[in-house]
TIVOGU-799654 format. One record per residue (C-alpha): x, y, z; residue in three letters; residue number from 0. Coordinates in pm, whole numbers, plus 50000, padded with zeros to 5 digits. Layout:
N
@c1->X; c2->Y; c3->Z; residu->ALA; num->NUM .
...
// end
This chain:
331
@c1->41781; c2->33103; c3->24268; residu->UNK; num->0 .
@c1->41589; c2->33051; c3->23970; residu->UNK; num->1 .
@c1->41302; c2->32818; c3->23911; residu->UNK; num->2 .
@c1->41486; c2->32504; c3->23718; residu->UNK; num->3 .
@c1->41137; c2->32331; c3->23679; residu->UNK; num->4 .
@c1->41051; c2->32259; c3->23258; residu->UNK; num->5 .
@c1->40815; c2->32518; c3->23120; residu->UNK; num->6 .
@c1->40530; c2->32507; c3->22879; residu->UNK; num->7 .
@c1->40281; c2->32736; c3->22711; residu->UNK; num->8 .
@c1->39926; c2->32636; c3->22786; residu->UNK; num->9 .
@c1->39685; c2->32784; c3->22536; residu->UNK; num->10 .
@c1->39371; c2->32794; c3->22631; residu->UNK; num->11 .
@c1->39023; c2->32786; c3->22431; residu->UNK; num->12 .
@c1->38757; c2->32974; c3->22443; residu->UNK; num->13 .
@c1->38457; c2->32910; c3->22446; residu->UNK; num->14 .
@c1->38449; c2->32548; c3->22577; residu->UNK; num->15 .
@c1->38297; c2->32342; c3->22836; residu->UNK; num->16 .
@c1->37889; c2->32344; c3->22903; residu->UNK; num->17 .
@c1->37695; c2->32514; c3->22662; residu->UNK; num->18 .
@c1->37327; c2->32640; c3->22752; residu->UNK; num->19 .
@c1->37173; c2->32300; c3->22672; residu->UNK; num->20 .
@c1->37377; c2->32132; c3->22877; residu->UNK; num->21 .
@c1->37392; c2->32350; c3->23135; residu->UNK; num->22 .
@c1->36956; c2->32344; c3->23173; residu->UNK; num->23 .
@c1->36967; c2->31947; c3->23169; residu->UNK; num->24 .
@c1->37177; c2->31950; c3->23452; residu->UNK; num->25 .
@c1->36978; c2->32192; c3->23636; residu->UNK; num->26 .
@c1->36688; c2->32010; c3->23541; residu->UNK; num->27 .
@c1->36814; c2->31708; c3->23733; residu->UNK; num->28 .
@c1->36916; c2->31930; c3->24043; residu->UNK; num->29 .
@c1->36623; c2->32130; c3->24048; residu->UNK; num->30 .
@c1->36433; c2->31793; c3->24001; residu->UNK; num->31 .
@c1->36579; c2->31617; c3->24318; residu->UNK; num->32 .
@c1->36545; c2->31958; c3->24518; residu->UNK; num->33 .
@c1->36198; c2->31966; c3->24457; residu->UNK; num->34 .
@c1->36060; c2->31523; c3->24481; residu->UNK; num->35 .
@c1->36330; c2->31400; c3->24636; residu->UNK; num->36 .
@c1->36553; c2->31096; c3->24574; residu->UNK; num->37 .
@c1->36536; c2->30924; c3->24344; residu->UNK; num->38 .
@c1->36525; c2->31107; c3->24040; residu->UNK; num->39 .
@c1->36487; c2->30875; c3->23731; residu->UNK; num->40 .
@c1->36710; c2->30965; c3->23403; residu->UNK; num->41 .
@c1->36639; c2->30790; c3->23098; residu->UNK; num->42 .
@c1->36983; c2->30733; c3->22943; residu->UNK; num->43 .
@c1->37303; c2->30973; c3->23053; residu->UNK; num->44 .
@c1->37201; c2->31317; c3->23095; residu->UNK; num->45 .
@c1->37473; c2->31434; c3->22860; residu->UNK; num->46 .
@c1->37751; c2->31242; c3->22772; residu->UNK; num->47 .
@c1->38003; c2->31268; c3->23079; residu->UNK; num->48 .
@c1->38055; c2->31036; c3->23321; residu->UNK; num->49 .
@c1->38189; c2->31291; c3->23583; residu->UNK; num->50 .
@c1->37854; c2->31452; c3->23556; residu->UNK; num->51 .
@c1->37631; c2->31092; c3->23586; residu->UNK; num->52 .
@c1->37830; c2->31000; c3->23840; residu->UNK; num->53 .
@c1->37764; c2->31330; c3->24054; residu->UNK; num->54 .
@c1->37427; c2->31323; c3->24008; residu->UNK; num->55 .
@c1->37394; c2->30974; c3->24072; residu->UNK; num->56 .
@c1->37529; c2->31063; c3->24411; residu->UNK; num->57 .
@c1->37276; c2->31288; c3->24454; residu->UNK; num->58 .
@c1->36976; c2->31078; c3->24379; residu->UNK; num->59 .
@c1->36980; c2->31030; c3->24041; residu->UNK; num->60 .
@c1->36903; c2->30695; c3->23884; residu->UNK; num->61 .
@c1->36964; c2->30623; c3->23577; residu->UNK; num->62 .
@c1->36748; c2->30375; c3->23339; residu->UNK; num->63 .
@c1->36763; c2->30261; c3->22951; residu->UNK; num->64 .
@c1->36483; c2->30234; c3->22935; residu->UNK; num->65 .
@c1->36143; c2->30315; c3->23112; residu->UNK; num->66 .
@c1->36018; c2->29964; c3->23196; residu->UNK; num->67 .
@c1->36312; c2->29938; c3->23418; residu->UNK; num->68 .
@c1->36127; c2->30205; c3->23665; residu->UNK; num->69 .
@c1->35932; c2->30051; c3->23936; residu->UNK; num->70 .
@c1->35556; c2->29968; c3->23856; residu->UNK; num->71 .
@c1->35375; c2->30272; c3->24046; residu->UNK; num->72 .
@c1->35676; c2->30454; c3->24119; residu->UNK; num->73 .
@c1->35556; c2->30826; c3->24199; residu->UNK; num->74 .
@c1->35934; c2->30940; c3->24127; residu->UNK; num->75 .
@c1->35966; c2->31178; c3->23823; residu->UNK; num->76 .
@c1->36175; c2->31089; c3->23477; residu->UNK; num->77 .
@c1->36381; c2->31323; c3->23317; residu->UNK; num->78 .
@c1->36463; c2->31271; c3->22955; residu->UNK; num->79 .
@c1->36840; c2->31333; c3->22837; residu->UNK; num->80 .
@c1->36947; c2->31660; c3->22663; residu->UNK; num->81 .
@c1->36978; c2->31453; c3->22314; residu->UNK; num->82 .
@c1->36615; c2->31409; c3->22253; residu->UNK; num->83 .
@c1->36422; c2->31127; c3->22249; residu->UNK; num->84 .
@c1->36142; c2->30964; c3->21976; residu->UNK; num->85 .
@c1->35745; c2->31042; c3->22016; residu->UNK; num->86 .
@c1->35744; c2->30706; c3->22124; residu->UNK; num->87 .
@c1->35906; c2->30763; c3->22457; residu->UNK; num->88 .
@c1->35661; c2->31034; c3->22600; residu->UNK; num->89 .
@c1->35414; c2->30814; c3->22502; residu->UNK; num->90 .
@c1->35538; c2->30555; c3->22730; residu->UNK; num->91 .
@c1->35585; c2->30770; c3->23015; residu->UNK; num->92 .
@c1->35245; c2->30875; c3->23006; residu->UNK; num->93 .
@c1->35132; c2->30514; c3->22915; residu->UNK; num->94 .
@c1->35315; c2->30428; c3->23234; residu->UNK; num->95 .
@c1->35176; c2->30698; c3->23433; residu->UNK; num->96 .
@c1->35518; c2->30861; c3->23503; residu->UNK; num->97 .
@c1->35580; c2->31221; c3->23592; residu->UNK; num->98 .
@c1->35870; c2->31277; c3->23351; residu->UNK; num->99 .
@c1->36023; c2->31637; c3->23219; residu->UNK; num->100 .
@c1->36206; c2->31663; c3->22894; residu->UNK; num->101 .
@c1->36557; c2->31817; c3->22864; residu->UNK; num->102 .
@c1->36599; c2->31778; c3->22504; residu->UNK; num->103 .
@c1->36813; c2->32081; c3->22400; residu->UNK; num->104 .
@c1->36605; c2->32332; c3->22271; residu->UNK; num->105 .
@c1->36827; c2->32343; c3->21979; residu->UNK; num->106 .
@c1->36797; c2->31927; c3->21885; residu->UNK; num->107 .
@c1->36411; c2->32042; c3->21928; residu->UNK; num->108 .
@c1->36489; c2->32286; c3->21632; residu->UNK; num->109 .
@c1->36633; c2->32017; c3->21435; residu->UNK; num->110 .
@c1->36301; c2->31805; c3->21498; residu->UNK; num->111 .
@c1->36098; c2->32120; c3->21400; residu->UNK; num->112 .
@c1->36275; c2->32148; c3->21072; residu->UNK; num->113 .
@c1->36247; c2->31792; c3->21004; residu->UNK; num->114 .
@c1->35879; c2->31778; c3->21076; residu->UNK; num->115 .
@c1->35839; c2->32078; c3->20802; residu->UNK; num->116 .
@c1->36033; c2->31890; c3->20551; residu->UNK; num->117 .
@c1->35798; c2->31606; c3->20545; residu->UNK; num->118 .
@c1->35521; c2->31867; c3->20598; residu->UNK; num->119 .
@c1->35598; c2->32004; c3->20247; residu->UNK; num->120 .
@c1->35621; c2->31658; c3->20140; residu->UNK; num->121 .
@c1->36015; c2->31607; c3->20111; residu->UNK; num->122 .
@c1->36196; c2->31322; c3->20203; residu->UNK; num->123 .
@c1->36390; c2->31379; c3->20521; residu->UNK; num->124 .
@c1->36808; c2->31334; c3->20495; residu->UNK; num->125 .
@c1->36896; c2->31328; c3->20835; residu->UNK; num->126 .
@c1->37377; c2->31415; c3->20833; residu->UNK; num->127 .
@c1->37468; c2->31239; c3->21138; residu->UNK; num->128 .
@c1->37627; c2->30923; c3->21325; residu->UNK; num->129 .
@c1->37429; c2->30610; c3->21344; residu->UNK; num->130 .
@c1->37273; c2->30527; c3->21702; residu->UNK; num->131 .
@c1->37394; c2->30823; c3->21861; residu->UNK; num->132 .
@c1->37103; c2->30930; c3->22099; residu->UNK; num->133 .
@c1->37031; c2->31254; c3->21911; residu->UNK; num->134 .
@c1->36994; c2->31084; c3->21575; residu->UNK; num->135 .
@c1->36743; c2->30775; c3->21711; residu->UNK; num->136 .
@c1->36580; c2->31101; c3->21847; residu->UNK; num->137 .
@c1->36529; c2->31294; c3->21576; residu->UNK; num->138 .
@c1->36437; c2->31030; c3->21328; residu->UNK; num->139 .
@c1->36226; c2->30888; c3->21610; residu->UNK; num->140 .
@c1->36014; c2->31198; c3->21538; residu->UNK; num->141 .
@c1->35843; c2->31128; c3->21233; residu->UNK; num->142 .
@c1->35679; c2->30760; c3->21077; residu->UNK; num->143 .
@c1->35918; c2->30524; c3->20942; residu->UNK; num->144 .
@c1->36076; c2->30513; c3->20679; residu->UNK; num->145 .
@c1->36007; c2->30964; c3->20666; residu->UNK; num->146 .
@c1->36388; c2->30993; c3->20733; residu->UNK; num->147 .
@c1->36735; c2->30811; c3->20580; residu->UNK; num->148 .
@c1->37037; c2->30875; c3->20759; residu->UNK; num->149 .
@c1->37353; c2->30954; c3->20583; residu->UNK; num->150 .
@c1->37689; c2->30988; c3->20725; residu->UNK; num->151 .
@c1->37982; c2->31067; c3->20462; residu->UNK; num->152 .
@c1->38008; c2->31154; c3->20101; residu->UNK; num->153 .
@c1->38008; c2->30769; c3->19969; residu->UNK; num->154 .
@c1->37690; c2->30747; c3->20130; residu->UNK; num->155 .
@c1->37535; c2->31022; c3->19939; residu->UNK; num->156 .
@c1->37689; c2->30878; c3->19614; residu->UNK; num->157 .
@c1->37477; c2->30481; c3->19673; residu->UNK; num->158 .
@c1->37211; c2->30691; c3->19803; residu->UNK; num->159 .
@c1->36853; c2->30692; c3->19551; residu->UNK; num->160 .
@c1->36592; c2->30805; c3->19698; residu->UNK; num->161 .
@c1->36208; c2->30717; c3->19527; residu->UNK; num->162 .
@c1->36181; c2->31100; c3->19368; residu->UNK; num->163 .
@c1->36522; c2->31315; c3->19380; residu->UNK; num->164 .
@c1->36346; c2->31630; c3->19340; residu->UNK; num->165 .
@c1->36161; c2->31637; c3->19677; residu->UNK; num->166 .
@c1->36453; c2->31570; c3->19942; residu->UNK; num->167 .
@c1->36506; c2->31823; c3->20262; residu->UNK; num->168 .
@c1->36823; c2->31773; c3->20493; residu->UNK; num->169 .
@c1->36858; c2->31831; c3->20859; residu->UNK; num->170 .
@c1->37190; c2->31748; c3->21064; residu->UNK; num->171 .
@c1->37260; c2->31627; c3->21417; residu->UNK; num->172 .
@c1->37377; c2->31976; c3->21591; residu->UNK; num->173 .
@c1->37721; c2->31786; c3->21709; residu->UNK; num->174 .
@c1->37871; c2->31731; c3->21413; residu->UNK; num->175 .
@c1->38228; c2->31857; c3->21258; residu->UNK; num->176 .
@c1->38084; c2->32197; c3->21029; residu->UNK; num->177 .
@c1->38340; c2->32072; c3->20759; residu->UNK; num->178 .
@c1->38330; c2->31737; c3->20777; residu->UNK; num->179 .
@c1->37914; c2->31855; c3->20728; residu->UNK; num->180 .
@c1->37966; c2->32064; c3->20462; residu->UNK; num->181 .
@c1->38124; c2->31773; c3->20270; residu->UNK; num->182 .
@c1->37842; c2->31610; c3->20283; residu->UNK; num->183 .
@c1->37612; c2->31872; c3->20243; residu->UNK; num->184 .
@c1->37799; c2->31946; c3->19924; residu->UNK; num->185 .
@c1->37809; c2->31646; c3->19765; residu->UNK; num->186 .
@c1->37418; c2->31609; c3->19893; residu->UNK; num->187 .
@c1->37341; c2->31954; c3->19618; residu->UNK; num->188 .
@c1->37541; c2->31880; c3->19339; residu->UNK; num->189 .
@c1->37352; c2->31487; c3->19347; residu->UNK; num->190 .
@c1->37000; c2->31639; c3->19405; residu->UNK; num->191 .
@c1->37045; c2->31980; c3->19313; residu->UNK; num->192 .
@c1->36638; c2->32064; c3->19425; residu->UNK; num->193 .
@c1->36714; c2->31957; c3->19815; residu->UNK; num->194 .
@c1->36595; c2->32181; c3->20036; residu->UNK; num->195 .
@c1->36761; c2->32345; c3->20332; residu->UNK; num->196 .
@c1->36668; c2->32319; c3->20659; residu->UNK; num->197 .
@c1->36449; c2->32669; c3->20801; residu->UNK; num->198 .
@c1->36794; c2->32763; c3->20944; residu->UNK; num->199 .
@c1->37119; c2->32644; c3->21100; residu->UNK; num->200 .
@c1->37107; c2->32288; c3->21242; residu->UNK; num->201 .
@c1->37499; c2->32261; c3->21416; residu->UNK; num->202 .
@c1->37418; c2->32465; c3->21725; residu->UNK; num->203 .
@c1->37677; c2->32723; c3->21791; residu->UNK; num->204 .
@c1->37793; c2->32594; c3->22101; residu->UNK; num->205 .
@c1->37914; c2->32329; c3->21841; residu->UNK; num->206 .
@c1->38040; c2->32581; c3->21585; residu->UNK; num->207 .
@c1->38224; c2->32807; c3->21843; residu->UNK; num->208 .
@c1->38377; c2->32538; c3->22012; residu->UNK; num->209 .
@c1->38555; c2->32421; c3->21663; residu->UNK; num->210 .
@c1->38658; c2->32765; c3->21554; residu->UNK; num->211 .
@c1->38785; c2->32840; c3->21875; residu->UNK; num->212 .
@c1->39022; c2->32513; c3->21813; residu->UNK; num->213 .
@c1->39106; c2->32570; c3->21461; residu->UNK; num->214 .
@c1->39245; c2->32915; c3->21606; residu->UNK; num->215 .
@c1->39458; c2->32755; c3->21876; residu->UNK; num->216 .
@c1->39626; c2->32491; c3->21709; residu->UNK; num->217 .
@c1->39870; c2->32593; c3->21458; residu->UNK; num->218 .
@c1->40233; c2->32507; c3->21610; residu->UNK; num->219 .
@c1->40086; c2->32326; c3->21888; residu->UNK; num->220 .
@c1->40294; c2->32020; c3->22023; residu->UNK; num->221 .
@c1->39972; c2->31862; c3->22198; residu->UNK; num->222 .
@c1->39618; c2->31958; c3->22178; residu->UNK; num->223 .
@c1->39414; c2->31815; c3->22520; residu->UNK; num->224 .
@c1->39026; c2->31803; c3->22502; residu->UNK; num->225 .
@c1->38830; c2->31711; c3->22794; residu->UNK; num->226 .
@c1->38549; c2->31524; c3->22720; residu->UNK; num->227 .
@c1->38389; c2->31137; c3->22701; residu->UNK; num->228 .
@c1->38463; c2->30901; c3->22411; residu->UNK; num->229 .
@c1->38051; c2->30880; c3->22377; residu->UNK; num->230 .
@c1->38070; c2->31226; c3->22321; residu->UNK; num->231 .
@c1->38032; c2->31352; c3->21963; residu->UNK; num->232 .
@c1->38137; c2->31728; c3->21988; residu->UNK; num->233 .
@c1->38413; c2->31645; c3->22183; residu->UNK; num->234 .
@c1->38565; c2->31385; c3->21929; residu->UNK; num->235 .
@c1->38525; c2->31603; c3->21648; residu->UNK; num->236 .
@c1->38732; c2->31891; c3->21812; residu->UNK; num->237 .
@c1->39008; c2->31641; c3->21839; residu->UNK; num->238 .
@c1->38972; c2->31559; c3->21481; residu->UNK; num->239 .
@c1->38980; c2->31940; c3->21421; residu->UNK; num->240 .
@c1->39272; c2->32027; c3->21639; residu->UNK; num->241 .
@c1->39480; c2->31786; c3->21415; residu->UNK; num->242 .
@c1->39330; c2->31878; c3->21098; residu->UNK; num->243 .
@c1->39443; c2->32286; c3->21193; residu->UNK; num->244 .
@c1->39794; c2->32192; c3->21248; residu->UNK; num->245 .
@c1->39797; c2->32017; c3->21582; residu->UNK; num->246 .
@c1->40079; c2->31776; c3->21601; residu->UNK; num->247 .
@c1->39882; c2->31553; c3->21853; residu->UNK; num->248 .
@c1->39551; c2->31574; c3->21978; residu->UNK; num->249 .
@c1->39371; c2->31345; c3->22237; residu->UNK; num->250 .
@c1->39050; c2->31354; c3->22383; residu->UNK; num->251 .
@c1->39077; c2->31306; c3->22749; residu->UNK; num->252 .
@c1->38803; c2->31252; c3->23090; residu->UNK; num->253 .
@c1->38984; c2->31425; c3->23305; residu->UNK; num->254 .
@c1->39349; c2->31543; c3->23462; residu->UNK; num->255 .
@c1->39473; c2->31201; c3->23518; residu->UNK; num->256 .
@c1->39475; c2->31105; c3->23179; residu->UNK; num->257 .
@c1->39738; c2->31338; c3->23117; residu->UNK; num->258 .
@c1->40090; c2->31121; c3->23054; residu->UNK; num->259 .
@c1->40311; c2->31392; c3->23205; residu->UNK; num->260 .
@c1->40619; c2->31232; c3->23060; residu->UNK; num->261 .
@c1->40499; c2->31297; c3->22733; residu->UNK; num->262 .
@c1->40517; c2->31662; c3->22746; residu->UNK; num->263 .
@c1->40823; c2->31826; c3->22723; residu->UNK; num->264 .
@c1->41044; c2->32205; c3->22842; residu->UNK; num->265 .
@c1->40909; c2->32444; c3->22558; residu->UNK; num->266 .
@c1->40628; c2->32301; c3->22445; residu->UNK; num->267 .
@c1->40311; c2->32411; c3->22354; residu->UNK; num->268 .
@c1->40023; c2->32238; c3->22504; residu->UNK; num->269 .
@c1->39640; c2->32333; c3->22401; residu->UNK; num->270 .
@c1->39344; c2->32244; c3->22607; residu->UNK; num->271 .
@c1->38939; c2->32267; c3->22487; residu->UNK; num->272 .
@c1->38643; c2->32101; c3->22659; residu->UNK; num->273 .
@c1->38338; c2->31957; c3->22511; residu->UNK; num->274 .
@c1->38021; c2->32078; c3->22540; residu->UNK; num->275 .
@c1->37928; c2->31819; c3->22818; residu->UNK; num->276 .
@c1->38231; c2->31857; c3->22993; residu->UNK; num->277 .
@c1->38232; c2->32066; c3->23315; residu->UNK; num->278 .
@c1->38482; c2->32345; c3->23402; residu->UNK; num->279 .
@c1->38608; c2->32214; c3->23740; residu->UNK; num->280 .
@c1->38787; c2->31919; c3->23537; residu->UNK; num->281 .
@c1->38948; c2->32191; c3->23315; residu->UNK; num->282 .
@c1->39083; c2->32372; c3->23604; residu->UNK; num->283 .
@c1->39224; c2->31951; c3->23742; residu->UNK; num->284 .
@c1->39426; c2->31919; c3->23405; residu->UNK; num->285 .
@c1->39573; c2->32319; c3->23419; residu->UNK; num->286 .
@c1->39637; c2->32251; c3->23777; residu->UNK; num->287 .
@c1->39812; c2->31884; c3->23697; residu->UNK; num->288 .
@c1->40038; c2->32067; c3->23405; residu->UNK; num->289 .
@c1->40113; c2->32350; c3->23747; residu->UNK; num->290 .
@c1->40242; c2->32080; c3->23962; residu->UNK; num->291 .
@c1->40517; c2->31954; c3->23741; residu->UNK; num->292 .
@c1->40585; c2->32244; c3->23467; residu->UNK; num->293 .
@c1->40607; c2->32688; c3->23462; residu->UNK; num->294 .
@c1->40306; c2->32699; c3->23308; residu->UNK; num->295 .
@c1->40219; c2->33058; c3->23076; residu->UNK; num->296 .
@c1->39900; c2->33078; c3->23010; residu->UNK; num->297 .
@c1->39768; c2->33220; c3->22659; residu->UNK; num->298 .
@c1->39402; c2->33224; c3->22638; residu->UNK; num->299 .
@c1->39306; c2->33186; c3->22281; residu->UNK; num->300 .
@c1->38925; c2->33337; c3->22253; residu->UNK; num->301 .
@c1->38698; c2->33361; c3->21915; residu->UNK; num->302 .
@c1->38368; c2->33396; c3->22040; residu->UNK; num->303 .
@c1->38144; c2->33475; c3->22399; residu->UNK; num->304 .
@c1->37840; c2->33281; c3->22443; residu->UNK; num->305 .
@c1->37582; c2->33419; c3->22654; residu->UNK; num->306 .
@c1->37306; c2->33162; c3->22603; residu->UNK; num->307 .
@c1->37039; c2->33085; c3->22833; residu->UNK; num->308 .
@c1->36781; c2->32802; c3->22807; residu->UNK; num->309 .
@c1->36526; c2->32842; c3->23105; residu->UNK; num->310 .
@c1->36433; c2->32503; c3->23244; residu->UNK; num->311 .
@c1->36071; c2->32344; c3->23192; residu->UNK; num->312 .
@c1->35803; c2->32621; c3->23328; residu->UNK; num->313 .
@c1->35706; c2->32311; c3->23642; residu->UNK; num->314 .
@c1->36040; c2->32315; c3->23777; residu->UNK; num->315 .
@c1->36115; c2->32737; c3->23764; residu->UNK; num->316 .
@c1->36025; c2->32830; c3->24063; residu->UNK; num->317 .
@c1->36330; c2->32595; c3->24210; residu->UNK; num->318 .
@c1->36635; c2->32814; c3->24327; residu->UNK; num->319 .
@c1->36945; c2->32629; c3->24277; residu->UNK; num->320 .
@c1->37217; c2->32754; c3->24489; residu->UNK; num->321 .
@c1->37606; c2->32750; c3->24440; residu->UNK; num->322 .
@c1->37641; c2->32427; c3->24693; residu->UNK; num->323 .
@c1->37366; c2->32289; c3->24490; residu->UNK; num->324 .
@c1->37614; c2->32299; c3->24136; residu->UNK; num->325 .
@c1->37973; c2->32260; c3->24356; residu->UNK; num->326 .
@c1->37999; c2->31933; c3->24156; residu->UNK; num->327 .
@c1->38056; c2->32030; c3->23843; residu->UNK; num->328 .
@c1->38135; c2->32416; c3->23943; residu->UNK; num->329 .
@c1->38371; c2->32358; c3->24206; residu->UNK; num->330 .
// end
């Protein structure tokens, strides 16, 4: 007798989940407690996913907001989150005496670099990005005062007057929507036509691929799913994407039991991404979920294979992480 169960198509993006950043924070964090010891301080979440904090907090991890909150001669080492953090931060660790390792992406490190050679040449810096995310306060954290202005959308560019228009240099925070950027971008050349570029590429292509991957899989779908926190930049803006490229619904979700099951019907077609800080094992929760109640075909939409790797900081190297160590977010 035949299966009578509802059926669905389940397309499936690729790339998504961890990117290589993301990926060496965490490890950082493992390798960390492997090699002192609980606890393990973290200044601020790792990356933006609770399922991930709350893992490693199970493991040993504690995490502060700020470095005072550490005990006075604690011999425990601090890890700094993959966002970046201002000058001002290191400083206090070493102030403090702390033993502390920084997992700042080496790609939001970039983005300071280029920043740091814009006011080098004498430009004023134009940071694109969200105000108090953790990667912005980092990056303009990395120069004096009043050496970057943050702009977020268009009408910002248009109040915007800077104290000499013809030596301006933009950077962006690497999470950001690449047309929702360009926008800005845009509108920031045809105002001050001498800005200057950034050395290269700012949006990090875990960012990039993620997108394109989405734009690819959402024409005609009935729901587009991504997994991911609602702290989480790159995962919001591949919700706002997904709709944008024809998606009839998307919704950024933590996990499988966010899913409303009732909501989905027989024929549809269901999408699912991941943010960069998301880990794979919830992926498999919500495909699984979907199994238990529909026929679920599978169509795995792919533009892209990353093959990124960021090697941890050279003290922690010699470390070998094994599969058991990772289980939590690799099932």
């Amino acid at each position: 007798m035949a299966d009578a169960s509802p059926s669905i198509t389940l397309r499936l993006c690729g790339p998504r989940g961890f990117c290589a950043g993301v990926d060496r924070a965490i490890q950082m964090v493992v390798m960390a407690l492997k090699r002192y010891g609980a606890p393990v301080y973290v200044r601020h979440e790792i990356v933006h996913n609770r399922y991930v904090v709350d893992g490693l907090r199970e493991k040993g991890a504690i995490f502060v907001k700020e470095l005072d909150e550490i005990p006075t001669g604690s011999n425990a080492p601090v890890i700094f989150s993959a966002h970046g953090v201002p000058r001002s931060v290191p400083a206090h660790a070493e102030a403090l005496n702390l033993l502390y390792f920084d997992a700042t992406c080496p790609l939001v490190s970039k983005v300071h670099k280029q920043a740091a050679r814009h006011m080098k040449l004498g430009r004023q810096v134009v940071l694109v990005g969200h105000t108090g995310h953790p990667e912005v306060v980092g990056t303009m954290g990395q120069l004096p005062e009043g050496a970057v202005d943050l702009i977020e959308t268009p009408d910002d560019v248009a109040a915007y007057t800077p104290p000499d228009p013809t030596m301006l240099g933009y950077v962006t925070q690497t999470t950001l929507s690449v047309d929702d950027t360009m926008e800005v971008i845009d509108a920031l050349k045809v105002k001050f036509p001498e800005i200057a570029d950034p050395a290269g590429e700012s949006i990090c292509y875990a960012t990039t691929n993620r997108q394109e991957a989405v734009k690819a899989a959402s024409p005609g779908t009935d729901l587009f799913l991504v997994v991911g926190a609602q702290n989480s930049s790159n995962s919001k803006r591949l919700v706002e994407v997904a709709e944008r490229a024809g998606a009839t619904r998307g919704l950024l979700i933590a996990g499988p039991e966010d899913i409303d099951l009732d909501s989905v019907s027989d024929g549809d077609i269901v999408a699912l991404s991941a943010g960069a800080s998301a880990p794979e094992i919830l992926v498999d929760g919500v495909i699984n979920r979907f199994k238990d109640r529909f026929q679920v075909s599978l169509d795995l939409v792919e533009t892209a294979q990353e093959n990124e790797l960021f090697p941890v900081a050279r003290a922690l190297r010699d470390v070998e992480l094994t599969r058991d160590d990772m289980r939590f977010v690799n099932g």
